[in-house]
N, CA, C and O atoms as a Tinker XYZ file with bonds, in Angstrom:
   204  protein
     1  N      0.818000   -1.203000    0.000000    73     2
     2  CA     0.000000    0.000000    0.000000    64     1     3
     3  C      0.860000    1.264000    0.000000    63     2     4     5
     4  O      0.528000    2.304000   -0.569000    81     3
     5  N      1.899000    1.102000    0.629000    73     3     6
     6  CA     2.565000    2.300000    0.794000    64     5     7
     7  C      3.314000    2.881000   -0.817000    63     6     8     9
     8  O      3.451000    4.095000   -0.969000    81     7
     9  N      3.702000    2.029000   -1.800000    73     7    10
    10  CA     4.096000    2.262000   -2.915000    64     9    11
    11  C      2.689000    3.239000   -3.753000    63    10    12    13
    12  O      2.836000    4.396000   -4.147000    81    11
    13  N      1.576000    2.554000   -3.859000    73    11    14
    14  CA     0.922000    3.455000   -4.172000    64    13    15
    15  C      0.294000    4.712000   -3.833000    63    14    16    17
    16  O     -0.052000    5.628000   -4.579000    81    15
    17  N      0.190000    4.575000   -2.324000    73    15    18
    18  CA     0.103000    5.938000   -2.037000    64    17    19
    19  C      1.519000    7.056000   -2.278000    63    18    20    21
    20  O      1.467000    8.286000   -2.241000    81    19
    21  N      2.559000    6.328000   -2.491000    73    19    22
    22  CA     3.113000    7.465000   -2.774000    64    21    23
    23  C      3.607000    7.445000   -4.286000    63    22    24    25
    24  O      4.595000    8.077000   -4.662000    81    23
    25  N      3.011000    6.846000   -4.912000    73    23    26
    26  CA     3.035000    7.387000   -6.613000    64    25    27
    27  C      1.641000    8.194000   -6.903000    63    26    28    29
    28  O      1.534000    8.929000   -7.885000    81    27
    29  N      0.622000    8.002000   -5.997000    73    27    30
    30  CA    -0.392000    8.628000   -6.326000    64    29    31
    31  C     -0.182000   10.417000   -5.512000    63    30    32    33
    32  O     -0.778000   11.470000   -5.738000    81    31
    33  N      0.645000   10.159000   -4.789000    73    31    34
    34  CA     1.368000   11.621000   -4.140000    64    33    35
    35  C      2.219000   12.736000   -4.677000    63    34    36    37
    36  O      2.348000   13.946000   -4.496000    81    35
    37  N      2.992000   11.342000   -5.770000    73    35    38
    38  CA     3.859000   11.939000   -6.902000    64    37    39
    39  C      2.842000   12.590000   -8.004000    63    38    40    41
    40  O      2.857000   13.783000   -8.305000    81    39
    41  N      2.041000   11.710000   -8.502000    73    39    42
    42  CA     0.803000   11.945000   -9.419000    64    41    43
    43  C      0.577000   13.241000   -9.284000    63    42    44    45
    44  O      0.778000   14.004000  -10.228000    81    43
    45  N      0.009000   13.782000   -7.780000    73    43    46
    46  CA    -0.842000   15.013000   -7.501000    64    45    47
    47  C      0.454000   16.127000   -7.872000    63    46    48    49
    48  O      0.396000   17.242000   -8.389000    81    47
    49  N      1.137000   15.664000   -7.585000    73    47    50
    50  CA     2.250000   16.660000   -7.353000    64    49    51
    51  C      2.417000   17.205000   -8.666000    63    50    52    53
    52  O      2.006000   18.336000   -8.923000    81    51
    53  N      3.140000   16.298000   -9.741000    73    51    54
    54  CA     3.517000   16.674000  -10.873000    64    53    55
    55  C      2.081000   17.679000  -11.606000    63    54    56    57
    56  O      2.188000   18.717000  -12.259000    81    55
    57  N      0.891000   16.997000  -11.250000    73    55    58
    58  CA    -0.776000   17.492000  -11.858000    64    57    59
    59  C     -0.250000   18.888000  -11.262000    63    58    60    61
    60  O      0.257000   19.747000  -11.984000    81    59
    61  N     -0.464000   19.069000   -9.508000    73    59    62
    62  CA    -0.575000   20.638000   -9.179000    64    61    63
    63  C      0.495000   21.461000   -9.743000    63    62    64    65
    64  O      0.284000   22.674000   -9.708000    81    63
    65  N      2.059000   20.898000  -10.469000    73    63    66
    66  CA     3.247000   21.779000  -11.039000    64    65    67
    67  C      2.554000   22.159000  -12.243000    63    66    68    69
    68  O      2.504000   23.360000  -12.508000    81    67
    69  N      1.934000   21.203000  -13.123000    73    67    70
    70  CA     1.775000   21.307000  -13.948000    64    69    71
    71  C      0.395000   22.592000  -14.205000    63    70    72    73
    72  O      0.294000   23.441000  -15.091000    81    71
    73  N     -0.167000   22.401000  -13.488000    73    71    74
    74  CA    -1.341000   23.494000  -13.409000    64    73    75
    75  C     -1.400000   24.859000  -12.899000    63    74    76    77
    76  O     -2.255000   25.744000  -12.918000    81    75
    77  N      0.119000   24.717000  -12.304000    73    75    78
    78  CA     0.403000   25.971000  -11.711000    64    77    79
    79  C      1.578000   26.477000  -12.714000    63    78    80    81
    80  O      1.994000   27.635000  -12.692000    81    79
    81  N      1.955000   25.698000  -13.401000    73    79    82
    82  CA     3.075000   26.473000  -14.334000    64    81    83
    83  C      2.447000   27.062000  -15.660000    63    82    84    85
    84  O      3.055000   27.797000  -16.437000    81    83
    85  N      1.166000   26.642000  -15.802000    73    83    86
    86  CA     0.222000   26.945000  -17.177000    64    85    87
    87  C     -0.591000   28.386000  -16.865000    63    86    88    89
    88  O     -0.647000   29.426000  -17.521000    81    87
    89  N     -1.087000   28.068000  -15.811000    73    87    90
    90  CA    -2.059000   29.553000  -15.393000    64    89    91
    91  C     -1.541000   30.439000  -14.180000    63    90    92    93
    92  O     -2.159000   31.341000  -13.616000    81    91
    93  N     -0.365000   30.010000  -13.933000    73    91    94
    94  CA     0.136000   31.367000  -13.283000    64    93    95
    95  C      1.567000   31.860000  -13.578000    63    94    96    97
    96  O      2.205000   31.186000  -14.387000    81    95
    97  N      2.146000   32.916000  -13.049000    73    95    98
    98  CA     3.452000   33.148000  -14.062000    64    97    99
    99  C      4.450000   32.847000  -12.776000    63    98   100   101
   100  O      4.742000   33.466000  -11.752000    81    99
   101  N      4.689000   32.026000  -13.151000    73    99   102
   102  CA     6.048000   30.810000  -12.260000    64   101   103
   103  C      7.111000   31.059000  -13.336000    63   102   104   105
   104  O      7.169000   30.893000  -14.554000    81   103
   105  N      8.109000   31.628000  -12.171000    73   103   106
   106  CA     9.777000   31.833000  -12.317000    64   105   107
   107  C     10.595000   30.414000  -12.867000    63   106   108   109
   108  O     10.624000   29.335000  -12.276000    81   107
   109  N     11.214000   30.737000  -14.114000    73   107   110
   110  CA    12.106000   29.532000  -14.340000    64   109   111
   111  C     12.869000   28.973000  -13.648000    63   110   112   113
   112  O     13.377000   29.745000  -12.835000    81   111
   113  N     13.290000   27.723000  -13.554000    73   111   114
   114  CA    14.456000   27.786000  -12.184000    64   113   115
   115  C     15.540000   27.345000  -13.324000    63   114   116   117
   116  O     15.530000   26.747000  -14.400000    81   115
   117  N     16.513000   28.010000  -12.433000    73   115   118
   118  CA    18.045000   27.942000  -13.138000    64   117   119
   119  C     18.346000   26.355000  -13.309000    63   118   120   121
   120  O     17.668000   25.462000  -12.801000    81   119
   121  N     19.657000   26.153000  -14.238000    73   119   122
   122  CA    20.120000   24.811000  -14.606000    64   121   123
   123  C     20.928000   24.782000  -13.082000    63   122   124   125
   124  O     21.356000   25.683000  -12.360000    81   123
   125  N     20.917000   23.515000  -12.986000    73   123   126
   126  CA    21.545000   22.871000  -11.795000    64   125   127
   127  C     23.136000   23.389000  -11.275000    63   126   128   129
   128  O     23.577000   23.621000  -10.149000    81   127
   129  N     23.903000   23.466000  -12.952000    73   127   130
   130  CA    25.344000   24.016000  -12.682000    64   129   131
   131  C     25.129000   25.170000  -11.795000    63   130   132   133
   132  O     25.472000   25.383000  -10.632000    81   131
   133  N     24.329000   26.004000  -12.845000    73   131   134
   134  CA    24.053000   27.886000  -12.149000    64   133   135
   135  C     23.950000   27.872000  -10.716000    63   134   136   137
   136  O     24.590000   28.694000  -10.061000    81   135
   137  N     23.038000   26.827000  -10.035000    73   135   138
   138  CA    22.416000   26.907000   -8.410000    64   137   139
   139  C     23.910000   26.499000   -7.864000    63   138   140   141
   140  O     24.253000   27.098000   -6.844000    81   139
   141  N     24.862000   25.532000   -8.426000    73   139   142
   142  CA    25.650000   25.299000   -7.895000    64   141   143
   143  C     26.724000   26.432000   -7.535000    63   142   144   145
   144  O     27.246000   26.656000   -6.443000    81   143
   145  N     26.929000   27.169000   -8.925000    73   143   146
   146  CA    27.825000   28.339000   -8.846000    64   145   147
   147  C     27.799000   29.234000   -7.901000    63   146   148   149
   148  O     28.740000   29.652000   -7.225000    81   147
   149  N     26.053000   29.685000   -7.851000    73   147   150
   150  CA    25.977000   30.328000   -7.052000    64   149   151
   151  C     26.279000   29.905000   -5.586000    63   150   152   153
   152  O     27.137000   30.473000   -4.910000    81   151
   153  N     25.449000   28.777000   -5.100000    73   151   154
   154  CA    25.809000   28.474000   -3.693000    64   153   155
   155  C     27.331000   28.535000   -3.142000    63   154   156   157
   156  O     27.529000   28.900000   -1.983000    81   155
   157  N     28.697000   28.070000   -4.228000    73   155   158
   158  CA    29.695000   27.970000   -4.024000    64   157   159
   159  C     29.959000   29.634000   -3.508000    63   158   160   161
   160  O     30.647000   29.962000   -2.541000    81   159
   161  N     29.131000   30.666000   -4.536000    73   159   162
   162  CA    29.990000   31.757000   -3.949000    64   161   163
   163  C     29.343000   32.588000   -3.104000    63   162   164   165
   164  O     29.588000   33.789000   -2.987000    81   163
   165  N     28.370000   31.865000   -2.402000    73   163   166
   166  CA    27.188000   32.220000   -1.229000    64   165   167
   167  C     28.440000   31.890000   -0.212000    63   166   168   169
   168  O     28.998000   32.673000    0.558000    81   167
   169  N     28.685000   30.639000   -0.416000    73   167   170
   170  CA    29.184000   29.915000    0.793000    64   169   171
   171  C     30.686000   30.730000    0.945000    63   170   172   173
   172  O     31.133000   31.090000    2.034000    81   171
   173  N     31.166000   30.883000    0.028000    73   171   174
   174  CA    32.779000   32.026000    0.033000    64   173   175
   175  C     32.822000   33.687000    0.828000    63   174   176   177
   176  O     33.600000   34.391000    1.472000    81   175
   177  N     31.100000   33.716000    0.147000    73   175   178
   178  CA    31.263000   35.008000    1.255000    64   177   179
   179  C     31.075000   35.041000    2.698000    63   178   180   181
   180  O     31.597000   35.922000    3.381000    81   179
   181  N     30.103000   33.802000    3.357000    73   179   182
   182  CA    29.751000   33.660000    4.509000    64   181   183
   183  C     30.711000   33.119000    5.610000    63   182   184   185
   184  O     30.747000   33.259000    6.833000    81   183
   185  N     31.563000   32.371000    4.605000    73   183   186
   186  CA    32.994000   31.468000    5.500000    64   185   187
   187  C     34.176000   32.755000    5.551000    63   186   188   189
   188  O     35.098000   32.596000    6.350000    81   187
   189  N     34.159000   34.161000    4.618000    73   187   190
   190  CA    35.290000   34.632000    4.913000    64   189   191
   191  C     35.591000   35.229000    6.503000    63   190   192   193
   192  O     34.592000   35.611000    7.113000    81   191
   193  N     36.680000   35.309000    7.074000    73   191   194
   194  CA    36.901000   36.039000    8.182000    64   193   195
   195  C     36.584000   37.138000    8.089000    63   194   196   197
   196  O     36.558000   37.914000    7.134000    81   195
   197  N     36.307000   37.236000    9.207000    73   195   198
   198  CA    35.594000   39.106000    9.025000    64   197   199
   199  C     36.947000   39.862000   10.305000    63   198   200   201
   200  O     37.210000   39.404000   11.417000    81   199
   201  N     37.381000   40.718000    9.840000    73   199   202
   202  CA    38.528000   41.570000    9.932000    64   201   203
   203  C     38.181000   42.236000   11.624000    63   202   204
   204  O     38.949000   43.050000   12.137000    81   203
């Protein structure tokens, strides 16, 4: 039971992305590299010593 409840969880999920990416104006999300780039230089500014 538990397999289908959670493909039928997946189901809803992908349905509500999908219905929310058609009739409302939802932000692209960046390619995976980009999120990475960025976090790397999130994380460079937060680790520097502060003087």
């Amino acid at each position: 039971m538990g397999m289908l409840s959670s493909l039928v969880s997946f189901g809803l999920g992908v349905y509500a992305g999908l219905y929310a990416a058609q009739n409302y104006e939802v932000a692209k999300v960046d390619e995976p590299g980009v999120i990475i780039d960025k976090m790397k230089k999130y994380l460079d500014e937060i680790m520097k010593p502060k003087p």
